[in-house]
N, C-alpha and C positions, 0 to 999 in steps of 0.2 A: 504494500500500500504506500503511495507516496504521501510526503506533505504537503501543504499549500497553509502561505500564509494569506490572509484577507487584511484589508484594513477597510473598516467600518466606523461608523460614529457610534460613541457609550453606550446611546440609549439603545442601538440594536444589539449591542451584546449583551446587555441588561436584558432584556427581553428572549431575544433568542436564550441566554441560560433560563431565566424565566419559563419557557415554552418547555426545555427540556427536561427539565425539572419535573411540569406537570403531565410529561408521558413519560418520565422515568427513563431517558435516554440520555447520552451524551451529546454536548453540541455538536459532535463530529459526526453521529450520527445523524442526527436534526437534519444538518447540511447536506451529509451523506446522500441520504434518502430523498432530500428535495433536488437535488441534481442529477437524483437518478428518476424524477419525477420530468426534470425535464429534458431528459436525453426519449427518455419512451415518449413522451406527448410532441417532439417535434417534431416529425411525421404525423402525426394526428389533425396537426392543424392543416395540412397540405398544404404550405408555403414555407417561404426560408424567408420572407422580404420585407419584412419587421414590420406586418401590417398590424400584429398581434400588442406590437409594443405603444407604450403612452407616445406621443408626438414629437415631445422634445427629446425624448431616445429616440424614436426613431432617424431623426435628423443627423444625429451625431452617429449613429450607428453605424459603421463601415466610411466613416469622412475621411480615413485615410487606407487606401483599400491595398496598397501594399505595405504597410505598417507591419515590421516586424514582433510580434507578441512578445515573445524575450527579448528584447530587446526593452523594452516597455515596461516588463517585468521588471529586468535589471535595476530601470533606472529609476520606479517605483520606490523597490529595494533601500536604493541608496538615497534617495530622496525623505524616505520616511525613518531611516533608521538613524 
């Protein structure tokens, strides 16, 4: 199993532990399980073209369409640490 780190605002980790709490799982599960919520449900919708998403995501969503993700990661990384 890999790691991944997130960076999020208090109140959703406050919460997200919150949630986890009240089914008895760990946040990694919590995440786990919704990520794997949405890898099955994205074919479901029959579309990839972020019609699914709110407006202002969807705008920004693929604006830089050869953006390397590690890259991005990386500097995420180092920006936040």
């Amino acid at each position: 199993m890999s790691k991944l780190t997130l960076h999020v605002p208090e109140e959703l980790i406050v919460a997200a532990k919150n949630e986890a709490a009240m089914r008895r799982v760990s946040v990694s599960k919590l995440v786990s399980d919704f990520f794997a919520f949405l890898a099955a449900n994205k074919g479901a919708a029959g579309n990839d073209d972020g019609e699914d998403l709110a407006p202002r995501t969807r705008r920004l969503a693929r604006c830089i369409p050869d953006a390397d993700v590690e890259d991005y990661i990386d500097h995420l990384e180092r920006k936040h640490s």
